[in-house]
C-alpha positions as CSV (number, residue, x, y, z in Angstrom):
1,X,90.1,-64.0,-92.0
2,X,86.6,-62.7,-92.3
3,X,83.9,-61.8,-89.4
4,X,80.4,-63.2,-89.3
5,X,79.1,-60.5,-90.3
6,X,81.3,-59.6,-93.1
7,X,80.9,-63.2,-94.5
8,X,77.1,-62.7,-93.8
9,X,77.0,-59.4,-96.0
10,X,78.7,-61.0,-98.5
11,X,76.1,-64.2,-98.6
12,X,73.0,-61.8,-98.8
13,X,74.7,-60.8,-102.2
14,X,75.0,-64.1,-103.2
15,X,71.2,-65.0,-101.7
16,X,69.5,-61.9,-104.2
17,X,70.9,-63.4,-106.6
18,X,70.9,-66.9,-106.0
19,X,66.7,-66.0,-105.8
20,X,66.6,-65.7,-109.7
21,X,69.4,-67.8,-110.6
22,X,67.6,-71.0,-111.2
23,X,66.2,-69.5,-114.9
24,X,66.5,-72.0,-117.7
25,X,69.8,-72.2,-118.8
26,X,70.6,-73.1,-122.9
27,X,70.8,-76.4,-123.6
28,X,74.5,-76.0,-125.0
29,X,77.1,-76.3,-122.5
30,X,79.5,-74.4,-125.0
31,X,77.3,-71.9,-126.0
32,X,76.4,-71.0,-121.7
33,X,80.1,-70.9,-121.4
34,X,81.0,-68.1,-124.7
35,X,77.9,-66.3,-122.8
36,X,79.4,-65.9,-120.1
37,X,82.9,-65.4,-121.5
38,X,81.7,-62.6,-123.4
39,X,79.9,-60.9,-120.1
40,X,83.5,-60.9,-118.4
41,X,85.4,-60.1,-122.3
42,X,85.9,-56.4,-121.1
43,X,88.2,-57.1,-117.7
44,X,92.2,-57.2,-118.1
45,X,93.8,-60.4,-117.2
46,X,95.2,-58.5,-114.5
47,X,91.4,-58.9,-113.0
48,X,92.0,-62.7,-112.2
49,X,95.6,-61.5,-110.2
50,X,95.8,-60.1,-107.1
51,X,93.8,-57.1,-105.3
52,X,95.6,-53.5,-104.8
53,X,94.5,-51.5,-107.6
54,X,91.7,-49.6,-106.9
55,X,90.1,-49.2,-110.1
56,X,90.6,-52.4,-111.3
57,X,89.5,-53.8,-107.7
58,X,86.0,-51.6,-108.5
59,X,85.6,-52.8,-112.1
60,X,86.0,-56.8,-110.9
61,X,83.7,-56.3,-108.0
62,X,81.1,-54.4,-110.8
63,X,80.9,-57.7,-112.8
64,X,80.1,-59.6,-109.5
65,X,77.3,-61.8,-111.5
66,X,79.5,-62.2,-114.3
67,X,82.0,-63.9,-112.7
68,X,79.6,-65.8,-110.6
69,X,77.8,-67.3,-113.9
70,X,81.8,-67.6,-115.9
71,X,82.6,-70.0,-112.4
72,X,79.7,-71.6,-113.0
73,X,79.4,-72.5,-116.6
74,X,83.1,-73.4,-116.2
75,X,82.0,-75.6,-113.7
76,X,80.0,-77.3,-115.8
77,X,81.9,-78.8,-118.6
78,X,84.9,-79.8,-116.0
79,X,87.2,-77.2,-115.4
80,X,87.2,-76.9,-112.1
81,X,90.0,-74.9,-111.7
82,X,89.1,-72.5,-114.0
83,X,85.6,-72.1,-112.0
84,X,87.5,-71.5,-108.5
85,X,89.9,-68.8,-110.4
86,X,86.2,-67.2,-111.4
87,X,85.3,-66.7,-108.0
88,X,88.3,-66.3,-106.3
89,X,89.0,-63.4,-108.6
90,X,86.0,-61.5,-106.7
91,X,86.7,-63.1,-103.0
92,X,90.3,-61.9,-102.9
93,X,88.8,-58.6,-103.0
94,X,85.9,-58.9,-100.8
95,X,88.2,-59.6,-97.6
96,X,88.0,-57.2,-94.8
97,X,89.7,-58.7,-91.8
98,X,93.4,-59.9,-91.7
99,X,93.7,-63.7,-90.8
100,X,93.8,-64.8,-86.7
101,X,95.8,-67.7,-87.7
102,X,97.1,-68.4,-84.0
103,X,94.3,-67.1,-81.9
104,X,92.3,-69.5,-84.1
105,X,94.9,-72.7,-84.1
106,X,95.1,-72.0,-80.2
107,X,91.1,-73.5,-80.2
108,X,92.3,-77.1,-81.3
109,X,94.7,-77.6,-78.5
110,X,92.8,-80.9,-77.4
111,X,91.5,-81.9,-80.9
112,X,91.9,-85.0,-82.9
113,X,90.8,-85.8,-86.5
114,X,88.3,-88.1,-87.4
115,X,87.2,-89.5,-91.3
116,X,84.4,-86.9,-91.7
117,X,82.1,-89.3,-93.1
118,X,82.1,-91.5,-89.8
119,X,81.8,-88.8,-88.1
120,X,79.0,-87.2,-89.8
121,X,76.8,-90.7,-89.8
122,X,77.7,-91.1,-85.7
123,X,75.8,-87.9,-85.0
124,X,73.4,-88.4,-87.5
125,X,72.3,-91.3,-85.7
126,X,70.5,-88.9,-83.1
127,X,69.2,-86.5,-85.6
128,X,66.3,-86.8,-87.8
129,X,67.5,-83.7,-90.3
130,X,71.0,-83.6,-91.6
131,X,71.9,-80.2,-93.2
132,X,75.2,-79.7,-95.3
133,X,76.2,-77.3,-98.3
134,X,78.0,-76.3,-101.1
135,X,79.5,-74.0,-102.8
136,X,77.8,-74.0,-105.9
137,X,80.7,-73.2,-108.5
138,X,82.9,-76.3,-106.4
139,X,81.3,-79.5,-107.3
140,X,83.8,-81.6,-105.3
141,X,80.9,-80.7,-102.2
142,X,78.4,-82.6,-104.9
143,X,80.9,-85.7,-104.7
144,X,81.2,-85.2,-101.0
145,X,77.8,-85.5,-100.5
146,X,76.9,-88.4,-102.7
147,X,79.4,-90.5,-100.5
148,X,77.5,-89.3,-97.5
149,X,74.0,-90.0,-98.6
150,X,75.6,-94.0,-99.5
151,X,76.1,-94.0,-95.9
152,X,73.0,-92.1,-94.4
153,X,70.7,-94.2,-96.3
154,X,72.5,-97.3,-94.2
155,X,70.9,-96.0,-91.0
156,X,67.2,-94.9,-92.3
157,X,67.6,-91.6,-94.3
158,X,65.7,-91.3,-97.4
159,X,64.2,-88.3,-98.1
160,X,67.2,-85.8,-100.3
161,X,66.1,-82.0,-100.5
162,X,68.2,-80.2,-103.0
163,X,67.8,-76.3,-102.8
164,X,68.3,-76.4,-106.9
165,X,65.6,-78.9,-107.5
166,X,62.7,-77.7,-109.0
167,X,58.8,-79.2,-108.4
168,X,58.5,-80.5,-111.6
169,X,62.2,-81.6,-112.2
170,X,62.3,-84.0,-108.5
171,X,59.0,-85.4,-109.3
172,X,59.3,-86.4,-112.6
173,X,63.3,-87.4,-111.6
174,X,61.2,-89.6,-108.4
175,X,59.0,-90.9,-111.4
176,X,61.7,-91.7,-114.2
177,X,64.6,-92.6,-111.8
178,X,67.3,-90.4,-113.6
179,X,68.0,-86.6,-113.6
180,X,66.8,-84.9,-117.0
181,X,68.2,-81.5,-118.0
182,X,65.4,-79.6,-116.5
183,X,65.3,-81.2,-113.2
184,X,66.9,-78.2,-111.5
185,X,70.2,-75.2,-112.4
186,X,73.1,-76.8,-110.8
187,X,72.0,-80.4,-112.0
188,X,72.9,-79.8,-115.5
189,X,76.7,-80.3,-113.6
190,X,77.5,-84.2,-114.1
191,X,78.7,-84.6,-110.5
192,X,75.6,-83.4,-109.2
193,X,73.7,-85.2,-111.6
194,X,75.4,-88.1,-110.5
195,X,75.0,-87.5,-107.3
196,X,71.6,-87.4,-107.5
197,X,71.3,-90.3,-109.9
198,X,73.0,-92.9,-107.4
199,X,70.7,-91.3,-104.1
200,X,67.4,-92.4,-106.7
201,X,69.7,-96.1,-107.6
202,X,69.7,-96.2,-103.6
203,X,66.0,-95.3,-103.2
204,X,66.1,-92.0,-101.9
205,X,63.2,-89.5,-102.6
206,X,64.2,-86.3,-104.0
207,X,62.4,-83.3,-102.9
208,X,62.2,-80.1,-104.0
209,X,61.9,-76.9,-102.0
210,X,62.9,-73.9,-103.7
211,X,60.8,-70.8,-103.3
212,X,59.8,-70.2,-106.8
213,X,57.7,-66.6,-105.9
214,X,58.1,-63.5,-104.3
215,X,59.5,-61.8,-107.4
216,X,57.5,-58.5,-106.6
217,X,59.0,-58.2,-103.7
218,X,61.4,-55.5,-102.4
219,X,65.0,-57.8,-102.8
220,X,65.3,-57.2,-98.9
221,X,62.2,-59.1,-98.2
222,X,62.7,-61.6,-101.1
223,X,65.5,-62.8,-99.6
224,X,63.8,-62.9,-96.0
225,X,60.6,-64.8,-97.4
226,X,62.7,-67.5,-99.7
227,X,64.9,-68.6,-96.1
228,X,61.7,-68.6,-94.3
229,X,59.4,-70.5,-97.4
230,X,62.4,-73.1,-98.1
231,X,61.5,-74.5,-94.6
232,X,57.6,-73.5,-94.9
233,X,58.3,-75.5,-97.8
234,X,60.3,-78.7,-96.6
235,X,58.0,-79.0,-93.6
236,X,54.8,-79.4,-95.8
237,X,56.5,-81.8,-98.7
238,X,58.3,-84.2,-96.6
239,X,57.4,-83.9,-93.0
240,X,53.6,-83.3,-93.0
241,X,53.4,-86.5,-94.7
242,X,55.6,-88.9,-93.0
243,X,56.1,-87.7,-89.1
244,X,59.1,-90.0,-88.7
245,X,60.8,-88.7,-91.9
246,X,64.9,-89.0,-92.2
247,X,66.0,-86.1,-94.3
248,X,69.1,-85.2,-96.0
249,X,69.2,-81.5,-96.7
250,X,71.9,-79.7,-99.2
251,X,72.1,-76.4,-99.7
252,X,74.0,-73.4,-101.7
253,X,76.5,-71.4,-99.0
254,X,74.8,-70.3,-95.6
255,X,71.4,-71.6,-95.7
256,X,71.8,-74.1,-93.2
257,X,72.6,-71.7,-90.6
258,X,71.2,-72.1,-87.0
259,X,70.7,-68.1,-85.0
260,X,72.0,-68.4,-81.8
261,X,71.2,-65.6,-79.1
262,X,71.1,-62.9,-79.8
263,X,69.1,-63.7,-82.6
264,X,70.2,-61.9,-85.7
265,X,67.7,-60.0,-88.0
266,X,68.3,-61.8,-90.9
267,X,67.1,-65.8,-89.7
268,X,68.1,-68.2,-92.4
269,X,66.4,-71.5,-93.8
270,X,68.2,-73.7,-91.5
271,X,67.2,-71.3,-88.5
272,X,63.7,-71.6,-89.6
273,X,63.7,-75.4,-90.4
274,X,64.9,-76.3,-86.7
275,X,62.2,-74.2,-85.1
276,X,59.3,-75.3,-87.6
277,X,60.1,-78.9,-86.9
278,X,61.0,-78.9,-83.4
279,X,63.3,-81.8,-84.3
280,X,66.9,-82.8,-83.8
281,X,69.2,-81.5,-86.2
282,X,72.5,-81.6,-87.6
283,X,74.3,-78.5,-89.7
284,X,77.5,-79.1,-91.5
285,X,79.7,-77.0,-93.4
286,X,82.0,-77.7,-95.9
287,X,83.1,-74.9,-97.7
288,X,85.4,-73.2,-96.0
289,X,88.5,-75.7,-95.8
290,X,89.5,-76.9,-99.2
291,X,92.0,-76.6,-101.9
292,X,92.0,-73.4,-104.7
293,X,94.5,-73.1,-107.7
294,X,96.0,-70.2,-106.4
295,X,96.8,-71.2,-102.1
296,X,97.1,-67.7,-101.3
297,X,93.2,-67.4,-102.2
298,X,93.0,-70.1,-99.4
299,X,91.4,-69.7,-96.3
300,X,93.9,-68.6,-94.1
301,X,93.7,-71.4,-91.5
302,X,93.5,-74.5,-94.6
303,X,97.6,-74.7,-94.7
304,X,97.9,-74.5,-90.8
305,X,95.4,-77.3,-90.5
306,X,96.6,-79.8,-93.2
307,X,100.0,-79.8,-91.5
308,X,98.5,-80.4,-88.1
309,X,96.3,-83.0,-89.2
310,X,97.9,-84.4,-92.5
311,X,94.7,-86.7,-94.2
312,X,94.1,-88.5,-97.6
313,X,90.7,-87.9,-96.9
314,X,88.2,-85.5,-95.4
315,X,88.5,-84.7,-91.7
316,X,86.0,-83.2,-89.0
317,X,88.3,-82.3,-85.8
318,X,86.8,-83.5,-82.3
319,X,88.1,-82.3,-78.8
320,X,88.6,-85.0,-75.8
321,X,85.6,-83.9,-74.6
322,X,83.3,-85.5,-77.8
323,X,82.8,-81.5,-79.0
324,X,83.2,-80.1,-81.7
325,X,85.8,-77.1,-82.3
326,X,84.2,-74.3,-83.9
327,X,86.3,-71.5,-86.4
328,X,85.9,-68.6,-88.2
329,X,83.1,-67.3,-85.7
330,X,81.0,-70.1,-86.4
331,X,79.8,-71.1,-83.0
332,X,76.3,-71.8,-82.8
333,X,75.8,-71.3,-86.6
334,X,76.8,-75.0,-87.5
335,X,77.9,-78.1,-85.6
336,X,80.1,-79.8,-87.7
337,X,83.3,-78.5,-90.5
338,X,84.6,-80.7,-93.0
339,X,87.8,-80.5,-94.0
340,X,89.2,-81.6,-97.3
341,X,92.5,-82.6,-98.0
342,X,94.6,-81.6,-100.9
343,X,93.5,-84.1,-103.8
344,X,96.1,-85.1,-106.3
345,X,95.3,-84.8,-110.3
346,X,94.4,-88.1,-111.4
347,X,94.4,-88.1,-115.6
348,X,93.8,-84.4,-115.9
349,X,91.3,-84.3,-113.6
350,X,90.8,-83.9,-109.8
351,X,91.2,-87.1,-107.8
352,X,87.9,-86.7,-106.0
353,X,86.4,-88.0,-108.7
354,X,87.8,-91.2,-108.2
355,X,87.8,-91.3,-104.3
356,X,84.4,-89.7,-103.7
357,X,82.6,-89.5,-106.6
358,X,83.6,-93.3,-107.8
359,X,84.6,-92.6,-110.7
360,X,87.5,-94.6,-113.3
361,X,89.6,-92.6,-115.8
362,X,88.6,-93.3,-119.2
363,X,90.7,-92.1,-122.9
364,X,89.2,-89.8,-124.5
365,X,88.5,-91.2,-128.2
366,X,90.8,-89.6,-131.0
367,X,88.4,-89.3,-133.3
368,X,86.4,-86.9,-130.7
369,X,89.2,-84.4,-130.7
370,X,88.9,-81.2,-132.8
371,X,91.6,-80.4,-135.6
372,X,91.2,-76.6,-133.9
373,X,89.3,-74.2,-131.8
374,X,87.2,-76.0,-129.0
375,X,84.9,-78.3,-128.4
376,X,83.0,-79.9,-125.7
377,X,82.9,-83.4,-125.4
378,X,79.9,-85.3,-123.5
379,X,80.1,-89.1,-122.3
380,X,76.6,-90.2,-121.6
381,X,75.3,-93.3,-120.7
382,X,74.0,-95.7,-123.7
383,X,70.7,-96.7,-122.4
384,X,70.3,-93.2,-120.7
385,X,67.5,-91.1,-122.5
386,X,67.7,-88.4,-125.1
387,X,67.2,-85.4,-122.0
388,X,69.7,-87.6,-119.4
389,X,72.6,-85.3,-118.0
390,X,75.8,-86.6,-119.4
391,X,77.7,-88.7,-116.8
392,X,81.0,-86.4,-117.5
393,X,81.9,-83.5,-119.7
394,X,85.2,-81.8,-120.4
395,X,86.6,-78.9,-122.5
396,X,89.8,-79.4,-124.9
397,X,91.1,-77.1,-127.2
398,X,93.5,-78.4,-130.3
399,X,97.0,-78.7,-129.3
400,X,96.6,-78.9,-125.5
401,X,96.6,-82.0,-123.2
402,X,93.3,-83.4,-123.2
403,X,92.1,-85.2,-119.6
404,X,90.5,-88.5,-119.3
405,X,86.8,-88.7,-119.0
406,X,86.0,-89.8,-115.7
407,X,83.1,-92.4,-115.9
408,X,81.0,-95.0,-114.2
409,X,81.0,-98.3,-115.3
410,X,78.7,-99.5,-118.4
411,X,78.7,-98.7,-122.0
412,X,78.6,-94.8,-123.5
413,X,77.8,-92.8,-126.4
414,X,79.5,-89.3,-127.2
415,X,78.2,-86.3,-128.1
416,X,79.9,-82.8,-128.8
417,X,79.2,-79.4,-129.1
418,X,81.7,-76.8,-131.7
C-alpha cells in the first residue's frame, strides 16, 4: 500500500500530463484506438504481466503516456477491462510500499456500512460544494456520479463542473441540451456523455473550468497555476454570479484534495477552491476501492473490505460516532471513500451499466457484425444530431462473442467504423 507522498508523486505525473491532454482527439473511435495500439506495438506481452524484470519494468514505465492514452481509447469504445489492464500494467510497477492490511483493517473496528449514495446526499445537505473524482480510464466513476447528481439535484444542487469540459463545449451543451463531440476529452466516452446528457434532462448547468493556458510555463509551475486557476476559475463562473450557488464538482484523480497542516507545497484545486470560497465543503473519493481484471492489481485492502462488508452496491463506512474512517493516509485530504462492490457481467458487459448508469441490454444486429477484422459499432439516438456522442459503443472482432449494446430507452440508428 502506497504513502501520500508516493501516490502524490505519482499524481503530479499524471497532472503534467493531464495539462495538455484535453487536445482534439480524431473523430474515429477506431482509428484513436490503432493510434494508440501502434504507440505501445513495441512492448512484449510480457509488459501487461507482472513486475520483476528490470528491463522490461524500465521499458513499461518509458511508455508511461502510451499506456495512459491505449487505457483510454480502450475506454472509449467499451472495453473496460482492457482499459484497467492498460493502466494497471504501469501501477503494478509504480508501488513502493508493501500493503498494511491489518494496521489499516484495525481503523474500522467500530464501523458500519452505509449505501454511499445516502450517505453522500446526508452530508451534502450541510455543504454548498460537493467534490468527487474519477479515474479517467474507469468510467464506472462516470456512472457513479450520474446516479449521484439524480439525487443532489433533489435537495437544490444544480450547477455540474466537469474538469474535461471545455468553454465552448458546456455552453453550447447548456444552449443545445445534448453533449456534442467537442464538448470536452473524456466526453467523447458514452457513459460520460450520458452522464452529462441526463444532469442537462434534469436541469443542471454545466460549467466548465479547465485552465486552458500557461503552456509557456516551466511544467513545475504549470501544474501549480492549473490547481490554483481551476478554482480562480470555478469561483468567477459559478459563484460570482449566484452567491447561494449548489455545485457539483468532478474531477480527474487528486484534484479535490483539501491540505491539512502542515500545509504541503504542492496545494491542489480542491485546497484552493475551499479557501477561495470560504464555503462548506464536501471531498469524496472513489477511486481507490474497486474491482480490476487482474485482483492482484487490487488495492490491497479492496478483498479485506468486501468480505467485511459484503454489498450489491456502493458503500461509505461510518464509525458509531457519525465519523468517517479514513485509509490509505488520507486523513484530512478527503472526507468521504466510496466503495464499490464487485459487479457481475451482465450481456458482455459490466453490470453497472444497468444498476448505475440505467441502462437495458440490447442485441446487437447481425447484419452490423463484420465477416473479419474489427469494427466498431455505435448506437446513437434517432432524433440525436449528426455531432451527438453515441449513447454506447463496443468493439467486436469476427469469431468472438459479441456483447449487448447497453442503451436507454427510445429508438436508434447505427453507425460503424472498419
Amino acid at each position: 500500500m502506497r504513502s501520500f507522498a508516493a501516490s502524490l508523486a505519482t499524481f503530479l505525473l499524471v497532472l503534467a500530463q493531464g495539462a495538455v491532454a484535453q487536445t482534439p482527439l480524431p473523430d474515429a473511435y477506431l482509428e484513436r484506438l490503432k493510434l494508440a495500439e501502434a504507440a505501445t506495438a513495441s512492448l512484449p506481452p510480457a509488459a501487461f504481466g507482472q513486475a520483476g524484470d528490470p528491463a522490461l519494468d524500465k521499458l513499461v514505465l518509458a511508455h508511461r503516456s502510451p499506456l495512459q492514452r491505449l487505457g483510454t481509447a480502450r475506454s472509449m469504445v467499451g472495453d473496460t477491462e482492457g482499459a484497467q489492464a492498460a493502466f494497471d500494467a504501469l501501477q503494478r510497477r509504480e508501488r513502493r510500499h508493501p500493503p498494511t492490511v491489518v494496521r489499516q483493517m484495525a481503523l474500522l473496528e467500530n464501523a458500519a456500512a452505509e449505501d454511499a449514495i445516502a450517505a453522500i446526499v446526508r452530508e451534502a445537505r450541510t455543504k454548498r460544494i460537493v467534490l468527487i473524482n474519477e479515474a479517467h480510464h474507469v468510467p464506472l466513476h462516470r456512472a457513479f456520479a450520474q446516479r449521484l447528481a439524480a439525487e443532489l439535484k433533489k435537495i437544490g444542487y444544480s450547477y455540474l463542473a466537469c474538469e474535461t469540459f471545455n468553454a465552448m463545449g458546456a455552453q453550447t451543451a447548456n444552449e443545445k441540451r445534448y453533449i456534442g463531440r467537442n464538448s470536452g476529452y473524456y466526453t467523447a466516452e458514452p457513459v460520460f456523455a450520458g452522464f452529462a446528457n441526463a444532469a442537462l434532462a434534469d436541469g443542471w448547468k454545466l460549467v466548465a473550468y479547465e485552465f486552458e493556458g500557461g503552456h509557456d510555463l516551466p511544467p513545475a509551475e504549470q501544474m501549480r497555476m492549473r490547481e490554483e486557476m481551476q478554482a480562480r476559475n470555478l469561483m468567477e463562473r459559478i459563484f460570482a454570479k449566484d452567491k447561494d450557488a449548489k455545485v457539483l464538482v468532478f474531477v480527474g484523480y487528486g484534484h479535490h484534495h483539501k491540505a491539512p497542516e502542515p500545509e504541503p507545497k504542492f496545494v491542489l484545486m480542491g485546497e484552493h477552491l475551499r479557501r477561495m470560497s470560504g464555503l462548506p465543503t464536501l471531498h469524496v473519493d472513489q477511486t481507490a476501492f474497486f474491482a480490476h481484471p487482474d485482483a492482484s492489481d487490487e488495492n490491497p485492502l479492496y478483498a479485506p473490505l468486501l468480505a467485511k462488508y459484503p454489498a450489491k452496491d456502493p458503500i461509505i463506512l461510518r464509525n458509531k460516532d457519525g465519523s468517517y474512517p479514513m485509509l490509505l493516509g488520507l486523513n484530512g485530504r478527503i472526507d468521504m471513500q466510496v466503495i464499490h462492490p464487485r459487479y457481475p457481467v451482465q450481456d458482455g458487459r459490466p453490470g453497472w451499466l444497468v444498476s448505475l448508469a440505467g441502462r437495458s441490454p440490447q442485441p446487437v444486429p447481425k447484419n452490423l457484425l463484420p465477416a473479419s477484422g474489427r469494427r466498431v459499432l455505435k448506437a446513437i439516438s434517432a432524433e440525436a444530431p449528426a455531432d451527438a456522442v453515441p449513447t454506447d459503443i463496443i468493439l467486436v472482432e469476427a469469431g468472438k462473442p459479441v456483447p449487448s449494446f447497453m442503451l436507454t430507452k427510445g429508438k436508434y440508428r447505427f453507425e460503424t467504423e472498419d
